[in-house]
C-alpha positions in Angstrom: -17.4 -16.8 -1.1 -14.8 -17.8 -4.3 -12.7 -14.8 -3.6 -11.2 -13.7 -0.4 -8.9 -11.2 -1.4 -9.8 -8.5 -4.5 -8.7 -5.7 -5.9 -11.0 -3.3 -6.7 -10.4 -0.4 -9.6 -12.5 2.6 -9.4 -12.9 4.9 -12.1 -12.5 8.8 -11.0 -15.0 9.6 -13.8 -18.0 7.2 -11.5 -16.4 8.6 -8.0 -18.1 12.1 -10.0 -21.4 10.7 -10.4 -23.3 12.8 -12.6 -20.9 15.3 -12.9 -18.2 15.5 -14.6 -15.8 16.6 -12.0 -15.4 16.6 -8.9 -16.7 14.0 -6.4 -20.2 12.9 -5.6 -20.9 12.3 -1.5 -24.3 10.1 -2.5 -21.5 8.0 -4.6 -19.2 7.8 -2.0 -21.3 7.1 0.2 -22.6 3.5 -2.3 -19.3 2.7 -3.1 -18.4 2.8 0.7 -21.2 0.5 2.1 -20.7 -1.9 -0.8 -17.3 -2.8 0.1 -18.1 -2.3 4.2 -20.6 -5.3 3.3 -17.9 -7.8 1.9 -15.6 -6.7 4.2 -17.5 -7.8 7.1 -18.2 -11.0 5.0 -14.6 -12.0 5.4 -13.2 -10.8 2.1 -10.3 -9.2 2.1 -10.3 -5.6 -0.2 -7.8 -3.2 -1.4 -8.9 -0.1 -4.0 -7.3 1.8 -6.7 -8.8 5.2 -7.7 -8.2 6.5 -11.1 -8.1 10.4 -11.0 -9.7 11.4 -14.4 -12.9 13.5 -11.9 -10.1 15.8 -11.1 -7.3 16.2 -14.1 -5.9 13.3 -16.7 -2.6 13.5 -17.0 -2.8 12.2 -20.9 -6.0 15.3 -22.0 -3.8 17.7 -19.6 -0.5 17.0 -21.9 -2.6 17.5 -25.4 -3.5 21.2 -24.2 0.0 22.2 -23.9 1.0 21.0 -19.9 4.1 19.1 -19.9 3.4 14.9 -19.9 5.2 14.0 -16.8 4.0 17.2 -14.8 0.9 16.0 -15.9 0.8 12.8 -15.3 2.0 13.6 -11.4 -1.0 15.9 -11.2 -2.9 12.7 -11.9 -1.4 10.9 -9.4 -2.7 13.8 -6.3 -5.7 13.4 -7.9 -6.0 10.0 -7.3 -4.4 10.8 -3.5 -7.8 13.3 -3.3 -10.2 10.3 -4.2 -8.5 7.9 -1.8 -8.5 9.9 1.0 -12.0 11.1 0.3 -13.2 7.2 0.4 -10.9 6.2 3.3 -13.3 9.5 5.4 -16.5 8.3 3.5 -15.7 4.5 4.9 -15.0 5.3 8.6 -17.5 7.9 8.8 -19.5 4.7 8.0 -17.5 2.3 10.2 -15.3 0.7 8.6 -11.8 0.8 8.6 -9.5 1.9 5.9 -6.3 3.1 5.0 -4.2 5.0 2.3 -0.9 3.5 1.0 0.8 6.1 -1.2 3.1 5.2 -4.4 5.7 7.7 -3.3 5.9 9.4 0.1 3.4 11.2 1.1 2.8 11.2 5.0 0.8 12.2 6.7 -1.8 12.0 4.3 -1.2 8.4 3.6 1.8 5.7 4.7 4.3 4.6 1.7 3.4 1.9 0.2 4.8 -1.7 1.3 3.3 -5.1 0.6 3.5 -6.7 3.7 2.2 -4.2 5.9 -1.0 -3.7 3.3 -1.5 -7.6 3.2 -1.2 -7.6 7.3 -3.6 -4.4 7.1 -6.3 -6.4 5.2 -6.1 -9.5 7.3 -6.9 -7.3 10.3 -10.5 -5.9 8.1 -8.6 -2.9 7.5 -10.1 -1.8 3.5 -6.6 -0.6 1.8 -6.6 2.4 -0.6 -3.5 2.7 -2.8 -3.0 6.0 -4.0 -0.8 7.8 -6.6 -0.3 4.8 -9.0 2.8 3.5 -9.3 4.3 6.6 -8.8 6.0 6.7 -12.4 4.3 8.5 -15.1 3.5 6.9 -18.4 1.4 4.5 -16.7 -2.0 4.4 -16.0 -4.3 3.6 -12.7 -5.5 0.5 -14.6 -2.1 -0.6 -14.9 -1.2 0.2 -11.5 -3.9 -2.1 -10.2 -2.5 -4.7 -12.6 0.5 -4.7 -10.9 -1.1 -3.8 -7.3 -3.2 -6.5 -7.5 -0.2 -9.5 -8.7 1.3 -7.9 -6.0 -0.9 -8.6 -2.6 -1.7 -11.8 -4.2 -5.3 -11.1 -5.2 -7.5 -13.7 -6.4 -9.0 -11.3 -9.3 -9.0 -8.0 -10.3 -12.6 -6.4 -10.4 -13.0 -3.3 -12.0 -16.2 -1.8 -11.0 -17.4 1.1 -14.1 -20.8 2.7 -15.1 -22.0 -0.5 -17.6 -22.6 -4.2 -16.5 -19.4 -5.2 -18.6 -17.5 -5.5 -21.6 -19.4 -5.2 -25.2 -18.4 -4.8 -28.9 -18.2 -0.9 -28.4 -19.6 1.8 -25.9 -23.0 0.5 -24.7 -23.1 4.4 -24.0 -22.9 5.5 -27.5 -24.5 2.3 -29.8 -27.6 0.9 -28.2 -26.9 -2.3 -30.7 -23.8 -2.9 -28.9 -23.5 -6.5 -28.0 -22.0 -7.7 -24.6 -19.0 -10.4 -23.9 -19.6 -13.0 -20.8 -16.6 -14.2 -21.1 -12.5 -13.1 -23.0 -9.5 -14.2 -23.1 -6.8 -11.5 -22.8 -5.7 -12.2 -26.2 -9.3 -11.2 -27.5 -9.9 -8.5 -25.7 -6.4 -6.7 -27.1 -6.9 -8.5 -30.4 -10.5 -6.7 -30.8 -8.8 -3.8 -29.0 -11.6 -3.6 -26.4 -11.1 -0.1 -24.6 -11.5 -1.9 -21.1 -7.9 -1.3 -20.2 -5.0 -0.3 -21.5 -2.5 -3.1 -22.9 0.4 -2.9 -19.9 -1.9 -3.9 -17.8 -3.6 -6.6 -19.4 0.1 -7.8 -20.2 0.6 -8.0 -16.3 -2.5 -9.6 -16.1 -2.0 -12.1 -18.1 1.6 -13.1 -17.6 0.5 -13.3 -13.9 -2.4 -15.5 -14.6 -5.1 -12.5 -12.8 -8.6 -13.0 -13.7 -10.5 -9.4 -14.5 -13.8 -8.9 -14.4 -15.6 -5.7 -15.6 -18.8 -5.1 -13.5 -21.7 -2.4 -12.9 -20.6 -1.2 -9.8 -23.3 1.4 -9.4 -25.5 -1.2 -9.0 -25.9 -1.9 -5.2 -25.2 -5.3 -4.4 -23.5 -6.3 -7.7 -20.2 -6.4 -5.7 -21.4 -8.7 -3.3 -22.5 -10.9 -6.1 -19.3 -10.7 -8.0 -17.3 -11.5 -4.6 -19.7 -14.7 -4.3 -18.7 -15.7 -7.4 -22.6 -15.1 -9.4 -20.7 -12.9 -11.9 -22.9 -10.1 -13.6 -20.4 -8.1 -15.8 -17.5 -9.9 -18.1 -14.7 -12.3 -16.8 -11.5 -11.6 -19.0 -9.0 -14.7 -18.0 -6.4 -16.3 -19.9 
């Protein structure tokens, strides 16, 4: 295995599936029983939800709600998708918890590094919910800093395409795929694969990302044994 400890950045848009909103069980369900499976591999995991299946704080302020109301509903949102995993992995067997970014018990403990890191030694999967509590900042910047934080070897973030390409795969079926960017490139070629605070983190912390298909089942197992199948971004 070449990484022992990850952080793993859901989108809320896949936790939807085929919908738009809301959040799919059968997704769940993969998502769950992919990381059960490194888990009981020996790696150590901790997951960040974005919210965007439920409300986006940023759409929510362009239709007239106020920004940092908004952005607060975004962070419950991503509260609902972590506690919907954490029920979807010990329904499977697993264990899991939910570390909130401001207090929210009982639905999840307050955040605290030590007792997350001591959670995953013990196989315990660790959701951190509600970002980093402030608004103006993103769940992909919250991983960032998450992730530098519990000492993770890399950050994976796990979305609907097998990576990073020259625009969305989605959209423009010419669109050519990266293997491999450095941090500079990918904000450089302003690559929409997250937003610049959080490759700033990443990169003055020296945290490899890598951008993965993670509705492919298995691909996180690969990724964890280091047979990478979506685009490292590095310094």
């Amino acid at each position: 295995m070449k990484y022992g400890r990850i952080l793993l950045k859901l989108s809320g848009e896949s936790l939807a599936g085929n919908g738009n909103h809301g959040i799919s069980e059968t997704v769940l369900n993969d998502y769950s029983k992919q990381v059960i499976e490194i888990v009981s591999s020996g790696c150590e995991v901790a997951i960040v939800t974005g919210g965007g299946n439920i409300f986006r704080g940023l759409s929510g302020a362009r239709s007239g709600f106020d920004r940092v109301k908004g952005d607060q509903m975004g962070m419950l949102a991503t509260v609902i998708n972590s506690i919907a995993l954490e029920s979807a992995i010990t329904k499977l067997g697993g264990k899991a918890r939910v570390f909130t970014a401001i207090r929210m018990e009982p639905m999840g403990e307050l955040f605290n590094r030590d007792r997350v890191v001591a959670a995953m030694k013990e196989k315990t999967i660790c959701l951190l919910a509600g970002g980093t509590g402030n608004p103006f900042f993103t769940t992909d910047t919250a991983a960032a800093l998450r992730a530098v934080e519990i000492g993770a070897d890399v950050l994976l973030k796990g979305t609907r395409v097998d990576g990073v390409y020259t625009s969305d795969p989605e959209k423009n079926p010419s669109a050519v795929k990266f293997e491999k960017l450095t941090f500079e490139e990918a904000i450089e070629k302003r690559l929409k694969v997250m937003d610049i605070t959080a490759f700033t983190i990443c990169r003055e912390n020296n945290m490899p990302v890598i951008v993965f298909d993670m509705n492919s089942a298995g691909n996180l197992a690969r990724v964890v044994k280091g047979d990478n199948p979506g685009t490292l971004v590095s310094n």
